[in-house]
Each structure stands twice: as structure tokens, then as C-alpha cells.
N, C-alpha and C positions, 0 to 999 in steps of 0.2 A: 397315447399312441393307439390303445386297443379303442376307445372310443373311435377313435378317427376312424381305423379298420371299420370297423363299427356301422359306423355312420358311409360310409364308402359301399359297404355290402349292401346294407341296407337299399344306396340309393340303385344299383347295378340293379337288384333283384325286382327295383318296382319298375324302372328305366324295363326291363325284359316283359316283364307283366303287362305293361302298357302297352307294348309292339307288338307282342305277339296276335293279340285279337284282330291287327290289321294286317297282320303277314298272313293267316290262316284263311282271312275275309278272300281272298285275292285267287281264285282257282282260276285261270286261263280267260278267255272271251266269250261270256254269258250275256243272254239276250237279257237285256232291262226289262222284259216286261214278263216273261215264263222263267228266268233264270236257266235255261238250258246252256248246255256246253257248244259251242258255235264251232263249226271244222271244218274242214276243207270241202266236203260234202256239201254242206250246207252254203257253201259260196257259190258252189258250181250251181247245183239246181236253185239257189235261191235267182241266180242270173238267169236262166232258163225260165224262170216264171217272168220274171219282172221283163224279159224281150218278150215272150209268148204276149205277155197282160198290157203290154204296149207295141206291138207289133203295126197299129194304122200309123200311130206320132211318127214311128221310126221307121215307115214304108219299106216293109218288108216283104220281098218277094215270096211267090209261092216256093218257090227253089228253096231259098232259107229257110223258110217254115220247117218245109221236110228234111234240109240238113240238121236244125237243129233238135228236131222232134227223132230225126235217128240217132246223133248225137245222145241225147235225153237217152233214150231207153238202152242203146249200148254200151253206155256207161252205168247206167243203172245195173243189167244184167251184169256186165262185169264184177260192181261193186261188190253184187248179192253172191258171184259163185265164190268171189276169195274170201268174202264173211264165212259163207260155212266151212272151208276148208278150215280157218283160223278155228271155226268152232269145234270142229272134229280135231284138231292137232290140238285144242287147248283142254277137251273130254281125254287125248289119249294123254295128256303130261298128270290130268289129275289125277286118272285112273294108276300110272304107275308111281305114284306119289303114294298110294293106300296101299302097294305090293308091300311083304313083308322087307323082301329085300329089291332096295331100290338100285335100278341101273341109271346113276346117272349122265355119262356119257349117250346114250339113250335119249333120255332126257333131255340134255343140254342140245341135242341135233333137234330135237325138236322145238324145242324154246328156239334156238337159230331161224328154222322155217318155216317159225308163226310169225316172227318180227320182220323176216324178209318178206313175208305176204303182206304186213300190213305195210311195210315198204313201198312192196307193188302196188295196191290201193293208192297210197298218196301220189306216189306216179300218176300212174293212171289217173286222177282227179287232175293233178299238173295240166295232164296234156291235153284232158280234156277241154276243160277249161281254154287253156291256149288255142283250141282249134272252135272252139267258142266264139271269139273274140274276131278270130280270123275271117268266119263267117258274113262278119259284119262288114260294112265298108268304112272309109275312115270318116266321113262325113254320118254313117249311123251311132258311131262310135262314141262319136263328139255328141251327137242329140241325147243317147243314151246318159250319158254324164250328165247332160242338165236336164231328165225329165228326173235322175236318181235324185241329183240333188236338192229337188222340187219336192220331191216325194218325200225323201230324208225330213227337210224343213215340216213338211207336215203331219207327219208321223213315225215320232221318235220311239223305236219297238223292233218286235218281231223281222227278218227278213219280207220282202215282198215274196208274196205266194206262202208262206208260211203262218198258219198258225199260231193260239198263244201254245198250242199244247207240242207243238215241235212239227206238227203232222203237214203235209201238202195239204193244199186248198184242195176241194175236189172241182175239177172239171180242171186242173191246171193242165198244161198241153204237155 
């Protein structure tokens, strides 16, 4: 009987050992070729390059250009004011983390209104994105899908417009 336990523990404990390296391997959706974290960001403006950087194939008006080129930057500006809020309400949780005596109701309101901003950020990427897409017509829509899938076949990596190192191409619109 104790062997059996034994031999049973034994095999439980190697059976965990062996899975664990592949459960830990596994952090979210990383680019194959830089290993970066891949996010909702990174959809939106990687699409914003890849229409910019094919804009003759998908005949795109000057109108769309400048929609999507104000889209780009009012989303961007957006992005960047609700990061540093997060970053200042995440400076104030740490600072009163070091207080002798900590307030944590306090605290917790503000843990609350850094998680609802990054809330707003993935909105905000949502919608943008949607009004993206909207931009388009449905006949550039459908091109767009087979110049990606062209491009996908030939080079399996990075976003289009994107860098190995995470960073925007320069001159991307």
C-alpha cells in the first residue's frame, strides 16, 4: 500500500513538473519575432499603418486619408492623456503604501480609478478601431483582407508598420 502511495506521489509530482514549464511558457499574444506583448493598441495602429502603407491597392481617397490620419492622432492623444493619469494615480497608491499608517479605503478608490481608466483606454481603442473600419468601404474592406493575407503568407512577424523592437516605422502616417 505505502509503495503504491508511493509510486502514485511520485508520478503526480513529475506529471506537475513537466506542465508547469508549458503553463508558465504561455504569457498572452506575443509577436514571434521581438516577443512583445501584443494589445489592443497595437491592432489599432498596426491597421492604420498597414491602410496608410497600402493606400494606392485600396484606392483610397484623400477624404479617408485625413479621416484616418485624425483618427490616428486623436486616439493616440487620447491614449497618452489616460496613461499618465494611470501613472500619477498609480505614483499616488504607491506613495501612500510607504505612509506609516496606511488609509486603505483611500487606496482602494483609487485602485477603483486607475482600473476604470484603463477601462476607458480599451473603449476607447474599441471604438476607435470600429470607426476604422467604418472609414472604409466594403469593397476596400474586402481588398484589405487579401492584400493582409498576402502579406501575412510572406512575412510571418511583427505587425505591419511595426518594428522588431515594438516601435512605429518612421514616416508611418
Amino acid at each position: 500500500m505505502k509503495k503504491t502511495v508511493l509510486i502514485l506521489a511520485l508520478f503526480i509530482a513529475a506529471s506537475v513538473l513537466a506542465i508547469q514549464p508549458a503553463a508558465l511558457a504561455y504569457d498572452g499574444r506575443k509577436c514571434s519575432d521581438c516577443g512583445r506583448k501584443m494589445g489592443l493598441d497595437d491592432k489599432f495602429f498596426g491597421k492604420v499603418s498597414f491602410l496608410m502603407d497600402n493606400e494606392e491597392e485600396l484606392g483610397l481617397t484623400e477624404e479617408q486619408i485625413d479621416k484616418i490620419s485624425s483618427l490616428k492622432w486623436d486616439t493616440k492623444k487620447s491614449l497618452i492623456l489616460k496613461q499618465a493619469e494611470i501613472d500619477v494615480i498609480a505614483l499616488e497608491m504607491k506613495s501612500g503604501l510607504w505612509q506609516d499608517t496606511i488609509d486603505a479605503p483611500a487606496l482602494s478608490k483609487l485602485a477603483e480609478k486607475k482600473y476604470d481608466l484603463k477601462k476607458d483606454k480599451a473603449i476607447k481603442l474599441i471604438e476607435s478601431y470600429a470607426a476604422l473600419k467604418q472609414i472604409l468601404t466594403k469593397d476596400q474592406r474586402d481588398m484589405a483582407k487579401k492584400i493582409w493575407k498576402q502579406q501575412k503568407k510572406e512575412m510571418m512577424g511583427c505587425a505591419p508598420g511595426m518594428g522588431k523592437s515594438g516601435m512605429m516605422k518612421r514616416g508611418a502616417k
